[in-house]
N, C-alpha and C positions, 0 to 999 in steps of 0.2 A: 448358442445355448440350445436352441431347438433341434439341432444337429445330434446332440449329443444324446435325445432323451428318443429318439430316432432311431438311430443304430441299435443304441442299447433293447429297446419293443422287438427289433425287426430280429434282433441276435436271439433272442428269447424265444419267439416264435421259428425261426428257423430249427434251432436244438433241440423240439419238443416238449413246450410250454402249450399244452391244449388251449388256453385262453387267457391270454393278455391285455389289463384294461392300464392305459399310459396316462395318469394324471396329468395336467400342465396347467398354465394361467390361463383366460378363457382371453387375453388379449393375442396370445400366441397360434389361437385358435385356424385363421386361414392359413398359419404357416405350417404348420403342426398336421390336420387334418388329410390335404391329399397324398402326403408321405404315409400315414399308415394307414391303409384300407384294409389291413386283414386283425388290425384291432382294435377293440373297445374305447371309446372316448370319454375323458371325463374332465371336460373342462369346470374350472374354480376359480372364483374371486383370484383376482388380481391387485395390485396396489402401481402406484404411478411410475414404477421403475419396470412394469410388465414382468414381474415376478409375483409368487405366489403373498397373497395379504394373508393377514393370521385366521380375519376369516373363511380359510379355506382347510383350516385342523380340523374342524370339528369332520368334514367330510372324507377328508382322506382318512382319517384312525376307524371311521366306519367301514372304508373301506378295504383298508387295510386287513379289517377282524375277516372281512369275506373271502381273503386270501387265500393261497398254500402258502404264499410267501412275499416278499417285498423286497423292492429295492430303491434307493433313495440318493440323491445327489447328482446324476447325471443330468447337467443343463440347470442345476438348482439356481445357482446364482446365489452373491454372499449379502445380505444384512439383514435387518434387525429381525424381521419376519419369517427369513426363511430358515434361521437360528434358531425362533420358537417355532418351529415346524419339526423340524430335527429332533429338536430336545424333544416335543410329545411324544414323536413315536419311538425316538428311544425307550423314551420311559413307561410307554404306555403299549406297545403292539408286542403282543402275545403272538407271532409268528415268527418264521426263520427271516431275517432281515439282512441286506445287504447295502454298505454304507460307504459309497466312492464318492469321489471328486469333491465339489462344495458340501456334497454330506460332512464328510473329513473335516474339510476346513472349517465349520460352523461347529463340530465339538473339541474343536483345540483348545476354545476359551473357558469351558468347562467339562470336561476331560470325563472328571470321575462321577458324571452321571451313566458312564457304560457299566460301572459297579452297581446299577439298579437294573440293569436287563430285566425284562421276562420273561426271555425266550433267546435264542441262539442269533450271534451277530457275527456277522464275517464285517471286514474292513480290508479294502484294498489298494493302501496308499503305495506312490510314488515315492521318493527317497525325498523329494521336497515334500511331500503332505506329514511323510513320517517325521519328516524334521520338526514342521507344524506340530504335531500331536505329541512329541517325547521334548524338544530343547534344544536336541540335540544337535551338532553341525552333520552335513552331507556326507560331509570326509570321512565324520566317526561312525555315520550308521554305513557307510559304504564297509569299512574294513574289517566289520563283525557282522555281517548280517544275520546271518541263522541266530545268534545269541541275541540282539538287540528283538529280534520277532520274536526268539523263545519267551525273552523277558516281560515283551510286553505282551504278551498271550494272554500269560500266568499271571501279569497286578491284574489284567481288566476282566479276565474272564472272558476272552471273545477269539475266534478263529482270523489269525492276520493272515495275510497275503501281501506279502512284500514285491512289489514289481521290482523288475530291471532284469540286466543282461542275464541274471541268473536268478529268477523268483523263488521265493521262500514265503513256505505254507509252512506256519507253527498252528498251535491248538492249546490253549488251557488245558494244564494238567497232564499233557501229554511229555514223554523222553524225548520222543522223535524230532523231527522236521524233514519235510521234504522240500526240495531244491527241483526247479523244474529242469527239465534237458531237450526242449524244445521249444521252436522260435528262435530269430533272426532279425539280423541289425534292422533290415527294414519293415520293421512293425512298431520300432519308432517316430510314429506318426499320431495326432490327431484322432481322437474315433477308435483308437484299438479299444483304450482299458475298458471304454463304455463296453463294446462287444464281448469284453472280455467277462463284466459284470453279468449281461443278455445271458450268457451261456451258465454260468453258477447260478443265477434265476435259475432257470428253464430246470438243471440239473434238481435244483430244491424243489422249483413246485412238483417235480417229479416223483418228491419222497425221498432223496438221495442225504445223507447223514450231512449236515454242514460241512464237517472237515473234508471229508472225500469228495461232497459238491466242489470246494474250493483246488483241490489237489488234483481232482479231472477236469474241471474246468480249463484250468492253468494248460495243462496239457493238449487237451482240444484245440485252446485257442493257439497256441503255439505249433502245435502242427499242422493247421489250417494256414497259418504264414509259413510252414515251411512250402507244403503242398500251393502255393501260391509264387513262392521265390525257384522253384522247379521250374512252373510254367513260364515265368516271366524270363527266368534264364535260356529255356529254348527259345520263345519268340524273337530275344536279343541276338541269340545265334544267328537263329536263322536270318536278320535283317543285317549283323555283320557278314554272313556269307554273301550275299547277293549284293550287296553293296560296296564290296573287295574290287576288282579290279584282277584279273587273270594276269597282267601283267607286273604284278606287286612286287616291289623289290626283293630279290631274294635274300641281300646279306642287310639284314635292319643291322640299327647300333646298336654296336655291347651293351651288354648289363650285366652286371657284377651282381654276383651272389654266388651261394654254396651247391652246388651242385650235388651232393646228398640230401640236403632240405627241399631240394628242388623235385628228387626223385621221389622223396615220400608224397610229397603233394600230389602226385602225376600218376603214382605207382595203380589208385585204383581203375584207375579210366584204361590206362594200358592195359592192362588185363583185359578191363572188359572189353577194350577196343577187339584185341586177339581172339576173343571169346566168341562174338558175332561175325568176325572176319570170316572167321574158321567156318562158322554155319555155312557159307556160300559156296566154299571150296564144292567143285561136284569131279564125276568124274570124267574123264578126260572121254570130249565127246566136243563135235562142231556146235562153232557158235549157232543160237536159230535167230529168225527175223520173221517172226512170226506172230499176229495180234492175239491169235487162237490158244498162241502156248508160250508161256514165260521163257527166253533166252539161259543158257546156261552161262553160267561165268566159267571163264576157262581155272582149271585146275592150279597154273600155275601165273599169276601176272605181277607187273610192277604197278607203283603207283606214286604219284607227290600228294601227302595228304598236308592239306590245309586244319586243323583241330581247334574249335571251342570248349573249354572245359570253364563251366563257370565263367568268371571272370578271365579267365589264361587261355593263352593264346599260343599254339605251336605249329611246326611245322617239319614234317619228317618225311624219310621216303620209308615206303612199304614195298616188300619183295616176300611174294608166296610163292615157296618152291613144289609145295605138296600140299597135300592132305593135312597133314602133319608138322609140315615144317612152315615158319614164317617169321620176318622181322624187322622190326622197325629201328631206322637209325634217323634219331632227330640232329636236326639241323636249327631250330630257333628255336628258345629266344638262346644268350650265349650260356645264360644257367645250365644247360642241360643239352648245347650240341655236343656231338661226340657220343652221345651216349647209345646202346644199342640193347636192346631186346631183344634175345632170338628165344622162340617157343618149339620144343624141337621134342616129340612124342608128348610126354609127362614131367617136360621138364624145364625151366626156365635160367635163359640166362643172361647177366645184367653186364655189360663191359664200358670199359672208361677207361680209355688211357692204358695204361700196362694195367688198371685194376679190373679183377676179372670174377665173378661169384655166379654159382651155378645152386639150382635145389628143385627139389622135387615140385609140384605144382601146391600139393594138398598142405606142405609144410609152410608155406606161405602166409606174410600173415595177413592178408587180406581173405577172409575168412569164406570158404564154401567157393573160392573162384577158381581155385584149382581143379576141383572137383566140375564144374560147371563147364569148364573149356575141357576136360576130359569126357565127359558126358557128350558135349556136342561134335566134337570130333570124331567120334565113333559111328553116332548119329547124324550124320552131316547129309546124306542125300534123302532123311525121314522127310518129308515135307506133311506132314500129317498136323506140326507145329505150327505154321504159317496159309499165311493168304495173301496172294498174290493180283491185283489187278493191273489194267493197261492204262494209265492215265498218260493224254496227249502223248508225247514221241519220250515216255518212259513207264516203266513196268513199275511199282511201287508193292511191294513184299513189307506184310507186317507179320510179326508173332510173339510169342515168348518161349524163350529157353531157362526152362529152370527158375522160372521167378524173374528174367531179363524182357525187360520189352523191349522190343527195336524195330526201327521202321529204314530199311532199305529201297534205294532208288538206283535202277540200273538202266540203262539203254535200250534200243530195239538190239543191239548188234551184244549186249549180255553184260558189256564192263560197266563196274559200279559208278553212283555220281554222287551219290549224298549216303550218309549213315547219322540214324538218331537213337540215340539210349538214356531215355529220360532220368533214371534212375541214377546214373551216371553225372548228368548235367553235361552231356556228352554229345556235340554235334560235330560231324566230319566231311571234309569236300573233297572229295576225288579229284587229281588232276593229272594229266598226260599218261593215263591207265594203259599201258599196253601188254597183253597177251605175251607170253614166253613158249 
């Protein structure tokens, strides 16, 4: 419980909430206290369940008035007490209010005191809390959401927030709704909604309209899991790479599936694979060995490349013949061996079997990457893009091309060993690199 009223201060304060004071029970107090040091404390009456006793209303609605804004039910805890705590400042706090977790659950049992507001109320149940609050089963608020939030927007009067895979922000009075598009399976944990909450605070005490507090919020927090499931995906890479075995079997078991399904998954990372390949390309000039000055990669070499993409795993050879020309023919998993990539000026082309499709780069629909691998191929020996150091018995080149980060690892003797494109979710291992 104390966990939860935690996150929620700490999320507030990080989003730019000037000053954050975290009510709690005054028994919760050693628990509570050295987790937030950068907020206000205001510990209240307690009752024998170490939840808040009724006499702790009359000080939170004081405190409440001294707000920009409030937020209520994270770590609440459900019975009789903390019901009448709920219902007062429902009924009584003249500020923008926000009402998660056991907030939720303590007005299911009298609902239509939100039809008394004073002031602007977001609600941000779960598909079980909404179920709580309307009747209804899980199944039937899952298969209409946007309408089920419209609906209940407009009896109560209040801005919802429907979590789940796809969150829906209604508003009283409003045609709209908005449907978040950000965020990922794993932020289905413990401790989100709270932070989820922190940040719509933070947004309101800020001045920000309630509805749009709840509609930016929604998105913050969802993109804060994305930009997290990024990271975590490279750090998996990289810990699958090192932990492979150079001798790994080469023919793993079939797997069945569609090999056009296969390519659309695949299709953005190959690009961008060819995109930063290309940057390296230099021109035809001796390898160096040198601490003083980065190694050149020869103009034209092969390669076995090992690839993490996300969660997928392949395994293809790479052969650059030029500047310009290069291609990958994978080899695993069976979804997608056979299939080849050659990049050959502005042009790309995709083969399988006698089936064969060829098109310009820019007409592609992986949008701006045609353009991107044209740009950097022309500009391939710019190094004005990148930075290069020596680290132990390899050179390590970082930069960006066009909005692409990537972090390149090459030899003293100039052939590549590792390629990362975070943006991509894209880690790659060089293997038996040799010069042509």
């Amino acid at each position: 419980m104390q966990g939860a009223a935690v996150l929620a201060a700490s999320s507030a304060l990080r989003c730019g909430a000037g000053l954050v004071t975290a009510a709690f029970p005054d028994a919760a107090y050693n628990a509570i206290a050295p987790k937030l040091t950068e907020s206000l404390l205001l510990p209240l009456p307690s009752n024998e369940a170490g939840t808040f006793s009724s006499g702790a209303i009359p000080a939170l609605l004081e405190q409440a008035e001294k707000s920009s804004a409030v937020l209520v039910g994270c770590g609440l805890g459900l019975n009789l007490h903390t019901k009448e705590l709920v219902s007062a400042l429902v009924q009584n706090c003249t500020k923008p209010m926000i009402i998660d977790a056991d907030g939720i659950n303590a007005l299911a049992a009298n609902i239509d005191i939100l039809k008394n507001i004073k002031a602007p109320v977001i609600l941000t149940p779960h598909p079980g809390e909404m179920s709580r609050l309307t009747g209804m089963s899980i199944a039937d608020i899952e298969r209409d959401r946007v309408n089920v939030a419209r609906r209940f927007a407009d009896e109560y009067g209040v801005v919802l927030l429907l979590k789940g895979a796809s969150t829906v922000i209604a508003g009283a009075g409003r045609r709209d709704a908005y449907i978040n598009v950000t965020g990922n399976q794993g932020m289905a944990k413990g401790g989100s909604g709270d932070m989820l909450s922190g940040i719509i605070l933070a947004l309101l005490a800020q001045g920000v309209y309630p509805f749009d507090a709840a509609v930016l919020g929604a998105y913050i927090h969802g993109a804060a899991g994305d930009a997290a499931a990024r990271a975590v995906a490279l750090v998996d890479a990289r810990l699958r790479l090192h932990s492979r075995s150079a001798a790994r079997a080469a023919n793993p078991g079939e797997v069945t599936g569609n090999w056009s399904d296969s390519l659309k998954r695949i299709f953005p990372f190959i690009l961008s694979l060819l995109l930063v390949l290309s940057l390296f390309g230099c021109k035809n000039a001796p390898l160096k060995n040198s601490k003083d000055q980065p190694p050149d990669i020869p103009t034209a070499f092969t390669a076995d490349l090992y690839i993490i993409n996300g969660e997928r795993e392949y395994e293809a050879k790479y052969d650059q013949t030029s500047l310009t020309e290069a291609q990958l023919e994978f080899t695993s998993p069976a979804t997608v061996r056979g299939l080849k990539v050659k990049l050959s000026g502005s042009t790309c082309t995709f083969s399988y079997g006698n089936l064969t499709f060829s098109a310009d780069l820019s007409s592609l629909p992986q949008s701006g990457v045609g353009e991107l691998i044209t740009k950097t191929l022309k500009t391939s020996s710019d190094t004005a893009n990148t930075q290069t150091v020596h680290m132990g018995d390899a050179w390590e080149t970082k930069g960006t091309v066009s909005g692409v980060d990537f972090t390149l690892r090459r030899g003293d003797n100039g052939l590549p060993q590792s390629l990362e494109i975070p943006k991509a979710l894209l880690t790659a291992e060089f293997r038996n690199v040799s010069p042509k």
